[in-house]
C-alpha positions as a LaTeX table, in Angstrom:
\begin{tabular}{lrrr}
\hline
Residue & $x$ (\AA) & $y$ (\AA) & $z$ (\AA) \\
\hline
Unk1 & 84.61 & 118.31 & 65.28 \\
Unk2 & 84.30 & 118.24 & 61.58 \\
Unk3 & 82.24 & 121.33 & 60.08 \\
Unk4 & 81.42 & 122.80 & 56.66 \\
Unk5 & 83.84 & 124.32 & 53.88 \\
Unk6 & 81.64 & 127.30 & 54.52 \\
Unk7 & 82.67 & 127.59 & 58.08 \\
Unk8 & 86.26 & 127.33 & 57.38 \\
Unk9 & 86.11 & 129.75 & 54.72 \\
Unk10 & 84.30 & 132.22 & 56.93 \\
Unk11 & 87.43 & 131.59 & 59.47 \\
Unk12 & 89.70 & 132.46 & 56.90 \\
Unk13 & 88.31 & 135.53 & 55.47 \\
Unk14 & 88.61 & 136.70 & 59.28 \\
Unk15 & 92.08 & 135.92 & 59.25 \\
Unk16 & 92.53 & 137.92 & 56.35 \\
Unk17 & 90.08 & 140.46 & 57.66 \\
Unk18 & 92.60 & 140.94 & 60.50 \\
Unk19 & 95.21 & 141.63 & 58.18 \\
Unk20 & 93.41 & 144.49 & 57.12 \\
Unk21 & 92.39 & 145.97 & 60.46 \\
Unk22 & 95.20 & 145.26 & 62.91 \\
Unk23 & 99.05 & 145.59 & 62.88 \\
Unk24 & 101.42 & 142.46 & 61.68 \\
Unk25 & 102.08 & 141.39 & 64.72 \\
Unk26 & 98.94 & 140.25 & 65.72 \\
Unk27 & 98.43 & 138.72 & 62.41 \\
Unk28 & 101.11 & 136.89 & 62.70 \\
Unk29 & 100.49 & 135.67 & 66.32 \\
Unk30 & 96.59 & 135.15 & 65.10 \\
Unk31 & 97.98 & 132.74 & 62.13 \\
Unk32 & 100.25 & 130.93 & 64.75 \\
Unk33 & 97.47 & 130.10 & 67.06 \\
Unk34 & 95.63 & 126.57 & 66.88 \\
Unk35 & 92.15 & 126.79 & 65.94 \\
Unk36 & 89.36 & 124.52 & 67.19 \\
Unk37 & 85.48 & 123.29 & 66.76 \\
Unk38 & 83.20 & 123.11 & 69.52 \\
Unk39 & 79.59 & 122.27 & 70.25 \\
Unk40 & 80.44 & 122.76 & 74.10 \\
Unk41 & 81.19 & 126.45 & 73.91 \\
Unk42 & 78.84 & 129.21 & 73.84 \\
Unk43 & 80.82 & 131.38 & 72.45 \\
Unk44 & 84.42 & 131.67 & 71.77 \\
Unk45 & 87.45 & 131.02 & 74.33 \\
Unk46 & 90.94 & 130.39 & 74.07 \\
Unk47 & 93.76 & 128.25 & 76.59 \\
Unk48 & 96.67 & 130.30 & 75.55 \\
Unk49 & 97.78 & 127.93 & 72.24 \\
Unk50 & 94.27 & 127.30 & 71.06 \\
Unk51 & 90.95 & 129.47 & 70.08 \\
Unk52 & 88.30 & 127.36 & 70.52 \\
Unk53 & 85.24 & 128.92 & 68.67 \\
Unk54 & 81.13 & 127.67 & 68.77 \\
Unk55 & 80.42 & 127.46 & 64.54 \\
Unk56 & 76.87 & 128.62 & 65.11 \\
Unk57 & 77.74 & 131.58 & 67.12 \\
Unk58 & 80.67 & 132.36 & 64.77 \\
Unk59 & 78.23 & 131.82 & 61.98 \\
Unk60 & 75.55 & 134.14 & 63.43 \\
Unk61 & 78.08 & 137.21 & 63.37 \\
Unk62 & 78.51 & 139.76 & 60.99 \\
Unk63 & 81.56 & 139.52 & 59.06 \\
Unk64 & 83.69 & 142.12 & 60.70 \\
Unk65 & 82.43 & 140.86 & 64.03 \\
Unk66 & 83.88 & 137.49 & 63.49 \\
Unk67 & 87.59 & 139.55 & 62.49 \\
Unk68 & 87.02 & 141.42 & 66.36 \\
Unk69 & 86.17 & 137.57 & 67.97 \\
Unk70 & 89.60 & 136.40 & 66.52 \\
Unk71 & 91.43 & 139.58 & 67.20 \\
Unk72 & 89.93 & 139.39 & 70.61 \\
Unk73 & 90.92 & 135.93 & 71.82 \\
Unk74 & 94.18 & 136.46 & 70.09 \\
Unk75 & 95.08 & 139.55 & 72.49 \\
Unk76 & 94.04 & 137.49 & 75.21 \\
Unk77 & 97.16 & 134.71 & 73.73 \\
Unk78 & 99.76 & 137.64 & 73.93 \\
Unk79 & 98.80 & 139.07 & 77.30 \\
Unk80 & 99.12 & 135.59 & 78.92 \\
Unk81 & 95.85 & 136.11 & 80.24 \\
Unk82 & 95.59 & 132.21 & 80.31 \\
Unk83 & 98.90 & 131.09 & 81.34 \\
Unk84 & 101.29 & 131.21 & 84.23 \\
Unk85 & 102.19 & 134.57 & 84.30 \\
Unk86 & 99.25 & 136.46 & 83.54 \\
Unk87 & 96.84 & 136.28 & 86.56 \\
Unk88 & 99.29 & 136.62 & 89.45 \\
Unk89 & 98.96 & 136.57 & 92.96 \\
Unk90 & 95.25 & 134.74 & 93.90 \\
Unk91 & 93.44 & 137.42 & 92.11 \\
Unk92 & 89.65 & 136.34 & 91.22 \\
Unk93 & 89.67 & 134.70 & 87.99 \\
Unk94 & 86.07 & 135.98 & 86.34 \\
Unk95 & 87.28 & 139.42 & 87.60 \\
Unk96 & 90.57 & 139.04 & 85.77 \\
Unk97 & 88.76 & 137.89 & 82.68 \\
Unk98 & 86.32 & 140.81 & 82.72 \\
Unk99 & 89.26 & 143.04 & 83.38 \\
Unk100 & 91.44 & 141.76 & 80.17 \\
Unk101 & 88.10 & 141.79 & 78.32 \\
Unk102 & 88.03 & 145.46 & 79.08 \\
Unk103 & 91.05 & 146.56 & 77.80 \\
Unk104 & 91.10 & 144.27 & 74.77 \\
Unk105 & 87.79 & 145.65 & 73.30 \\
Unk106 & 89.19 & 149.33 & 73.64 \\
Unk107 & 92.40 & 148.35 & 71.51 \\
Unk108 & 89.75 & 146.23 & 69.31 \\
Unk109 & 87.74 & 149.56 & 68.80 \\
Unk110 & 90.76 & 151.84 & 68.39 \\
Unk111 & 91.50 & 149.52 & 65.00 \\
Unk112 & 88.21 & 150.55 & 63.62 \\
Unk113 & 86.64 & 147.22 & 63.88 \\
Unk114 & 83.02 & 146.68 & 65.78 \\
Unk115 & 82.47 & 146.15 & 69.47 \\
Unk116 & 79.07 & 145.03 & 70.05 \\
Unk117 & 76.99 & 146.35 & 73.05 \\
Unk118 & 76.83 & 143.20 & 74.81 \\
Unk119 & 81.14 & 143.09 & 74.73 \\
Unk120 & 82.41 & 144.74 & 78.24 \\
Unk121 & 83.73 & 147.87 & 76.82 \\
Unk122 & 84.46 & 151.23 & 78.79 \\
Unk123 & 85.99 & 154.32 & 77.60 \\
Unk124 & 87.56 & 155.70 & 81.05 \\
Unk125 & 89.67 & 152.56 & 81.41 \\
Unk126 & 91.68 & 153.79 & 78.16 \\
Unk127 & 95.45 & 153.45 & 78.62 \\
Unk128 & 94.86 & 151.51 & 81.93 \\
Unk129 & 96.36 & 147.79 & 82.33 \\
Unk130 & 94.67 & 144.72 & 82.98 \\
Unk131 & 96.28 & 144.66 & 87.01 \\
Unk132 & 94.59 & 147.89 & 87.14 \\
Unk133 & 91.27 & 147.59 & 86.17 \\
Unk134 & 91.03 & 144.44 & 88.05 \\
Unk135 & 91.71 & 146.45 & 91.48 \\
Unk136 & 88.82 & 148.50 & 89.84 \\
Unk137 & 86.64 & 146.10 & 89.35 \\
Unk138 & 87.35 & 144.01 & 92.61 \\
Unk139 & 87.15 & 147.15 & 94.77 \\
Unk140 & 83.41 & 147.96 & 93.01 \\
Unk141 & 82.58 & 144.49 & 92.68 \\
Unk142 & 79.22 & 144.88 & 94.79 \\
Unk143 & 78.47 & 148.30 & 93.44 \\
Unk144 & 78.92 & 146.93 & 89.10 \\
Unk145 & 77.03 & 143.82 & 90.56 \\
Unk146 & 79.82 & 141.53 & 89.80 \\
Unk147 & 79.97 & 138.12 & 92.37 \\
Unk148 & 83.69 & 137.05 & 93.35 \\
Unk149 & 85.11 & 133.53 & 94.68 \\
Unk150 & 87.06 & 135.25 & 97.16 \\
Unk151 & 89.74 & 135.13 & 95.02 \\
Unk152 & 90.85 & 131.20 & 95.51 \\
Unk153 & 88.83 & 130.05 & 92.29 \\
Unk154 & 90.99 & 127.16 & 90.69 \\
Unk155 & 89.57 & 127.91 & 87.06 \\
Unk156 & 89.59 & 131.01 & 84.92 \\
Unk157 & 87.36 & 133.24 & 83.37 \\
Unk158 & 84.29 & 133.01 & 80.92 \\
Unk159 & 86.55 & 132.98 & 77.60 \\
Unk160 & 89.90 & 131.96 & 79.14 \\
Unk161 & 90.42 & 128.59 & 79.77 \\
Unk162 & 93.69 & 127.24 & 81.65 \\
Unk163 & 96.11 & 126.44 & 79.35 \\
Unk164 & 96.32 & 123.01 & 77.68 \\
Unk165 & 100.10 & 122.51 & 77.55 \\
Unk166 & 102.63 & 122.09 & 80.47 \\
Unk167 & 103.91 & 125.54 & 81.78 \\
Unk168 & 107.56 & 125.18 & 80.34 \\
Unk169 & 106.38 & 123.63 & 77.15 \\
Unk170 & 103.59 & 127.00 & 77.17 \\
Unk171 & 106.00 & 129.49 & 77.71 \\
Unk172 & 108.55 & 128.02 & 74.85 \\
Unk173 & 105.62 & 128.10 & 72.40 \\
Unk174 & 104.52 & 131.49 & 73.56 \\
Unk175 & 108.15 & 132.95 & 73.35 \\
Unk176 & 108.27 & 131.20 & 69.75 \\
Unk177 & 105.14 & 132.91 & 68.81 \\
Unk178 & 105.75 & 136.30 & 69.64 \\
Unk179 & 109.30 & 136.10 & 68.78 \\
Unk180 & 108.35 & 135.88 & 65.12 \\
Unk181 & 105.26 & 138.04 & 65.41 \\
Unk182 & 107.84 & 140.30 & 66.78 \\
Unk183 & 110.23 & 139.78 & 64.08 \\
Unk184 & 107.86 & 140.27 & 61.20 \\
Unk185 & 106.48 & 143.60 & 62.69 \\
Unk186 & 110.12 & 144.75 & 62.69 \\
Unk187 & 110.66 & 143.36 & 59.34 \\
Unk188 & 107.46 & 145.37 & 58.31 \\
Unk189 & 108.54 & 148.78 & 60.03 \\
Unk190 & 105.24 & 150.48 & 59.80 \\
Unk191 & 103.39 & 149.29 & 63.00 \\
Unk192 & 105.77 & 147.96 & 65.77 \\
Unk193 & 105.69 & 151.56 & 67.58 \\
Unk194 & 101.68 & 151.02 & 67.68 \\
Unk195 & 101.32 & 148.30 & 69.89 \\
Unk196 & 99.93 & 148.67 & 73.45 \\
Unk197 & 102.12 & 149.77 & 76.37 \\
Unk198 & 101.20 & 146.56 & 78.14 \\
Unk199 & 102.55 & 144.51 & 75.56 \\
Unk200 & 105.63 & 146.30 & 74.58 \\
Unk201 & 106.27 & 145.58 & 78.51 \\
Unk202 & 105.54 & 141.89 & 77.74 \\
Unk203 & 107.36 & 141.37 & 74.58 \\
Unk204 & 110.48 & 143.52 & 76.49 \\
Unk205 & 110.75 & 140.65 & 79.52 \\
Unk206 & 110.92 & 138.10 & 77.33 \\
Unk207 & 112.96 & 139.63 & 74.31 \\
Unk208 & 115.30 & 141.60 & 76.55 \\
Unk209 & 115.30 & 139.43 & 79.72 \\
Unk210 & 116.46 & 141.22 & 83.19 \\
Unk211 & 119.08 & 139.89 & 86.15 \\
Unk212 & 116.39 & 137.91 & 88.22 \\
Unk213 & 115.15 & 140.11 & 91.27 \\
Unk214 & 116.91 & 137.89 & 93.38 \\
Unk215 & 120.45 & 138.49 & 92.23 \\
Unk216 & 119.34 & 142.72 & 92.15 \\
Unk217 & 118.35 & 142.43 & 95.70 \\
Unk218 & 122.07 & 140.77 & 97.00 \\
Unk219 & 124.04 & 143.06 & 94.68 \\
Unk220 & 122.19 & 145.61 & 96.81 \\
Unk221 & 122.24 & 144.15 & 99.79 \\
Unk222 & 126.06 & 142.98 & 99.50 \\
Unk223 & 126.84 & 146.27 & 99.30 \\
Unk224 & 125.71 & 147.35 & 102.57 \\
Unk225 & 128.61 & 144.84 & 103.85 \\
Unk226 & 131.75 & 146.10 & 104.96 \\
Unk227 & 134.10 & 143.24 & 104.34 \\
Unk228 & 137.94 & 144.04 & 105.34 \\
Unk229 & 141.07 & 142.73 & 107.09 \\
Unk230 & 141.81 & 142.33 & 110.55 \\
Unk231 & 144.94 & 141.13 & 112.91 \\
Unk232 & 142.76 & 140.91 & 115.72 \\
Unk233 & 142.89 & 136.82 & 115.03 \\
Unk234 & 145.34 & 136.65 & 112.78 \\
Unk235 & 145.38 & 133.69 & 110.50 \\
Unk236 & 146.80 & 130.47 & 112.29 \\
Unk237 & 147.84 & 128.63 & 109.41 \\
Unk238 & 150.85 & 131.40 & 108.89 \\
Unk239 & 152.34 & 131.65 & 112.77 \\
Unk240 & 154.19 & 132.02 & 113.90 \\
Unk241 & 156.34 & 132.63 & 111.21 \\
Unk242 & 154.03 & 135.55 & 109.71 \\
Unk243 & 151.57 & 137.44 & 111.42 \\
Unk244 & 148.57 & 137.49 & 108.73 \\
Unk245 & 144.93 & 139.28 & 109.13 \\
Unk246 & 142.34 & 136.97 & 108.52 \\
Unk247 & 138.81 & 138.61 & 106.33 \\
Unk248 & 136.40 & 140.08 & 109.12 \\
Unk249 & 133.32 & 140.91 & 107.84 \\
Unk250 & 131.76 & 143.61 & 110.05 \\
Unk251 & 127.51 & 142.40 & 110.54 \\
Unk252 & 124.82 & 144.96 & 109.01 \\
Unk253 & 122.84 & 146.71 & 111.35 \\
Unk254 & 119.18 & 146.45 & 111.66 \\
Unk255 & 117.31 & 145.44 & 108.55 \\
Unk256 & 113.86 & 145.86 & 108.27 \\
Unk257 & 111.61 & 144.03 & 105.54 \\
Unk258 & 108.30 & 144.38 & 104.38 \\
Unk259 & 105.90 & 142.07 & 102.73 \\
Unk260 & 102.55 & 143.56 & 100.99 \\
Unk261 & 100.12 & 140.73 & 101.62 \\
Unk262 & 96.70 & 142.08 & 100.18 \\
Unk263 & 94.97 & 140.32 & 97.52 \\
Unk264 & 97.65 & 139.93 & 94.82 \\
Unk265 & 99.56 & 137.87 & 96.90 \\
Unk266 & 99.59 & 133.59 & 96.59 \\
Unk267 & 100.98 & 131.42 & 99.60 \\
Unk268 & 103.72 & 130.07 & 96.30 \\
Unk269 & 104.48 & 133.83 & 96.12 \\
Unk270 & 105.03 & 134.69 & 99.61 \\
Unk271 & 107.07 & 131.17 & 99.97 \\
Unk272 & 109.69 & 132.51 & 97.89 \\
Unk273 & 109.71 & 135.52 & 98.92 \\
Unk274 & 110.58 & 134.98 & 102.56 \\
Unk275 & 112.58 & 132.26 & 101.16 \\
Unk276 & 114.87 & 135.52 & 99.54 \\
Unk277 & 114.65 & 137.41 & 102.83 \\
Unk278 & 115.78 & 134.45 & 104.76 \\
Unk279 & 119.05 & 133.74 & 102.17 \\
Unk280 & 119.87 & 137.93 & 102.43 \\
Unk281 & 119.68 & 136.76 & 106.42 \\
Unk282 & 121.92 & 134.17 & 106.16 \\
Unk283 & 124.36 & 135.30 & 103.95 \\
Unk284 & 124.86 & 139.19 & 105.47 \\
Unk285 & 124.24 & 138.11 & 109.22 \\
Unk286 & 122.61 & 141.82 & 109.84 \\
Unk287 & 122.54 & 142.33 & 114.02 \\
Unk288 & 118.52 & 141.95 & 113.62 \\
Unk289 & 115.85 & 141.44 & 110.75 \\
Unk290 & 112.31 & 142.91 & 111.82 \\
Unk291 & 109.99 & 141.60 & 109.32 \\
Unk292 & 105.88 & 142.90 & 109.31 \\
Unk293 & 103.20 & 141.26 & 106.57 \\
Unk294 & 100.99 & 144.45 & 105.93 \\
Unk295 & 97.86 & 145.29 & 103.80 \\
Unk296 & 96.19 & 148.87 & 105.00 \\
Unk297 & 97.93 & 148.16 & 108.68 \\
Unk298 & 100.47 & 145.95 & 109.42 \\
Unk299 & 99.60 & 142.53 & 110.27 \\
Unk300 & 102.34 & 140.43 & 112.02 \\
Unk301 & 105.48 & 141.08 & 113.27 \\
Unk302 & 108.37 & 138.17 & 113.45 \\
Unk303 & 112.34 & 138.67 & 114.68 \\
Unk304 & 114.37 & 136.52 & 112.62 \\
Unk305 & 117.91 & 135.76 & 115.08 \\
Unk306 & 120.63 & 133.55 & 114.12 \\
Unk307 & 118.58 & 130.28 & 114.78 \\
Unk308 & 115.16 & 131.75 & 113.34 \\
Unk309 & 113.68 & 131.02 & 110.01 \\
Unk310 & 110.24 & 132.44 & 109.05 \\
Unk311 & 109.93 & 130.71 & 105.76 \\
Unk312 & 107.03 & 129.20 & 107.15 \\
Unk313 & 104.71 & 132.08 & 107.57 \\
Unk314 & 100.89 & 132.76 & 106.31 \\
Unk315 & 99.56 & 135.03 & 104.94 \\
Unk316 & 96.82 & 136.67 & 107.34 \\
Unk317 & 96.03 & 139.78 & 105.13 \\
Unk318 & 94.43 & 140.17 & 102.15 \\
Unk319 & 92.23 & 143.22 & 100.61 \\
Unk320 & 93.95 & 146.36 & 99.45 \\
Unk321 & 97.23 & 148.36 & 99.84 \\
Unk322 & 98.71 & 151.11 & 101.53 \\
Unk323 & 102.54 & 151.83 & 102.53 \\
Unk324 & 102.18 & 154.59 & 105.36 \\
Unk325 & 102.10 & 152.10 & 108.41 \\
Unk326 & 105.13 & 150.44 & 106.69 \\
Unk327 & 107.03 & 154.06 & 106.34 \\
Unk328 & 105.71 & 155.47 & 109.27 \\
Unk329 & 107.70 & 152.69 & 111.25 \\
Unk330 & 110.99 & 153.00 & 109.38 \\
Unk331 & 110.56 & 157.20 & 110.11 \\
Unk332 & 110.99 & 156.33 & 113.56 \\
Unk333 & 112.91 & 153.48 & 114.05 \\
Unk334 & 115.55 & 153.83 & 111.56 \\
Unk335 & 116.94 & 150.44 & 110.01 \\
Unk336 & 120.02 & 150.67 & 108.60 \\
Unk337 & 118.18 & 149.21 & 105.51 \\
Unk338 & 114.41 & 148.26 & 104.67 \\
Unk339 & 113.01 & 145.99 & 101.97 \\
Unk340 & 109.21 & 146.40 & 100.77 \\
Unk341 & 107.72 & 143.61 & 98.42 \\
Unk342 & 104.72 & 145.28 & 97.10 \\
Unk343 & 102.85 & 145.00 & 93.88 \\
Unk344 & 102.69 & 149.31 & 94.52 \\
Unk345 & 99.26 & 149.54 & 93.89 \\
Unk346 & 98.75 & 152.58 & 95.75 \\
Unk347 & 98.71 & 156.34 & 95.72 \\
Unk348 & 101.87 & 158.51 & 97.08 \\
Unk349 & 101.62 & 160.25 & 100.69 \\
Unk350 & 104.37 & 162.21 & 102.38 \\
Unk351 & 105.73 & 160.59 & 105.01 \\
Unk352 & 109.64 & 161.18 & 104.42 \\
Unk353 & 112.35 & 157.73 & 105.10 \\
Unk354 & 115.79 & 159.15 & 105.57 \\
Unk355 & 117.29 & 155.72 & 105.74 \\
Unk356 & 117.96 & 153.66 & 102.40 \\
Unk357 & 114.92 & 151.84 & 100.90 \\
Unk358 & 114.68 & 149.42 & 98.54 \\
Unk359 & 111.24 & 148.51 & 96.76 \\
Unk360 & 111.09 & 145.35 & 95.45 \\
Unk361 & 107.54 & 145.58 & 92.98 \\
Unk362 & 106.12 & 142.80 & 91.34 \\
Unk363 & 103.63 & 142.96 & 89.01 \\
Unk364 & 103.72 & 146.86 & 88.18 \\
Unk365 & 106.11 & 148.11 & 85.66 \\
Unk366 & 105.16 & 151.74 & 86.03 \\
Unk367 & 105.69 & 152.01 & 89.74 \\
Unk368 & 107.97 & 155.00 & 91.01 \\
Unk369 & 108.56 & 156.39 & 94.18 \\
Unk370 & 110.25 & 159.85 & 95.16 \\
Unk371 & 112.78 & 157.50 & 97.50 \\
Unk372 & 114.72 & 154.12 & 97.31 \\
Unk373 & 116.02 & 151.73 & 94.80 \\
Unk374 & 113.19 & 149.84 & 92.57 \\
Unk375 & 113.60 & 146.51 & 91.59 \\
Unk376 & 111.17 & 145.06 & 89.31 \\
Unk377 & 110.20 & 141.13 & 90.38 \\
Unk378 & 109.33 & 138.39 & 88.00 \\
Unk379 & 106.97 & 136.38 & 89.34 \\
Unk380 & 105.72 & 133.24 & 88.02 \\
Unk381 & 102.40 & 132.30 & 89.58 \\
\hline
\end{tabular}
């Protein structure tokens, strides 16, 4: 769409607005960013490489307004809100949106630039992240007089558009974008420390990338394994001139596992994770692996034996979260180890696990727990 000089100048002196108002890092990432005409747009909306503005809304702004539409959809850009990673799990997508929108227009009005009345904008959800006010929201959807899909909506929110480019080529020219953003912040070394807590968090996976969850979980679990020598069948290949022990690995005792399947939680998700449970199966032959799907109870219960394979279960849950029915059975029954996979969306209780625990949290960088190993999941979804 082809528009006036006086449009595109009014874009610019946003762009330079934003240089004024916000920190170099956004400015860079907002001058990285593809920018785009359209008739078909109320608004303003972006697809994660490209804002996509309406020139007689933009026009109909005040000037400073137009810096906190850019600023806006460009926050939406760095939090992923429109790409794979963002909106994990099968998590409503308006909700999501309204949820991002929510903390964007606090960090919006904490650089001094105009939030108007009709922006969602709420003081209490200060310092909260995006995953958290969307359990908010979703909890009080009826209350707020928000409408939900049930979570299984295909498309995204109002001003977040799926993503125009092919996930690997998205995530390369994300990485590239915020790589330099990130560079030129350093470079300037007067606003890097200033930048959210959920997006130091993002900008730390993918500038200071962790062992995958899955190699964390069989260091752990490996070392459970008591692997030694023994001549009680000594190896054949030697007799009879030498009597030589063969390996004998002794099998684990009872592992227990745990999979959180409330609302956060997509079939593609639970796939590979029972996928992981099944290889740790495989690989350290325990004596038994109890598996339960849980939400606020626990759901089903399967026995994986040495011809079992439960990568084919559903998920029958859904809703919100809560680890006592999960804890309470390891209290009493004692595995020698127990895995939870849990986003850890939930408040603490005091039911006390003697035996070793290892939480396995997607989707949560802040969780802790007075008990167990943590290891953090990346989850593409």
């Amino acid at each position: 769409m082809v528009v006036s000089d006086e449009i595109e100048q009014a874009l610019s002196k946003a762009k330079i607005g934003l240089m004024i108002h916000s920190t170099t890092f956004f400015c860079t990432v907002a001058f990285g960013l593809r920018y785009q005409w359209s008739e078909d747009m109320p608004t303003a909306c972006v697809d994660g490489v490209t804002i996509i503005i309406n020139p007689t809304f933009f026009m109909a702004q005040d000037p400073d307004v137009r810096i906190s539409i850019i600023l806006h959809e460009t926050l939406h850009c760095v939090l992923d809100h429109c790409g794979p990673l963002g909106r994990t799990g099968n998590r409503d997508p308006r909700i999501f949106n309204y949820a991002g929108d929510y903390v964007l227009n606090l960090f919006i009005k904490s650089c001094g630039l105009p939030v108007p009345d009709t922006w969602l904008c709420d003081d209490k959800f200060t310092d909260w992240s995006t995953n958290a006010v969307y359990d908010y929201l979703y909890k009080n959807a009826k209350k707020i007089k928000i409408s939900t899909v049930g979570g299984k909506g295909g498309g995204l929110g109002d001003d977040v558009k799926p993503c125009s480019l092919p996930k690997d080529a998205y995530k390369a020219k994300m990485k590239e974008i915020l790589v330099k953003a990130h560079t030129a912040s350093k470079i300037s070394d007067k606003d890097y420390g200033n930048l959210p807590g959920e997006l130091q968090r993002a900008l730390d996976k993918i500038l200071n990338p962790k062992l995958p969850w899955d190699a964390l979980l069989q260091q752990y679990m490996t070392a459970y394994k008591k692997d030694d020598y023994s001549f009680a069948k000594p190896n054949r290949r030697f007799m009879p001139e030498y009597i030589i022990p063969t390996p004998h690995s002794e099998a684990l005792g009872d592992i227990y596992v745990a999979i959180d399947v409330s609302a956060s939680v997509s079939q593609e998700m639970l796939t590979e994770f029972l996928s992981e449970v099944t290889y740790v199966y495989e690989t350290l032959q325990p004596s038994k692996l109890t598996l339960h799907t849980f939400d606020t109870q626990i759901q089903d219960t399967y026995e994986l034996h040495e011809d079992g394979d439960i990568r084919d279960i559903k998920i029958t849950g859904g809703g919100g979260t809560a680890p006592e029915p999960v804890l309470e059975y390891i209290a009493k029954n004692s595995p020698m180890v127990s895995i939870i996979i849990t986003d850890g969306y939930f408040g603490s209780n005091n039911v006390q696990v003697e035996s070793d625990v290892i939480w396995c949290i997607y989707d949560n960088s802040k969780f802790t727990w007075p008990f167990g190993k943590v290891i953090e999941i990346e989850v593409d979804a």
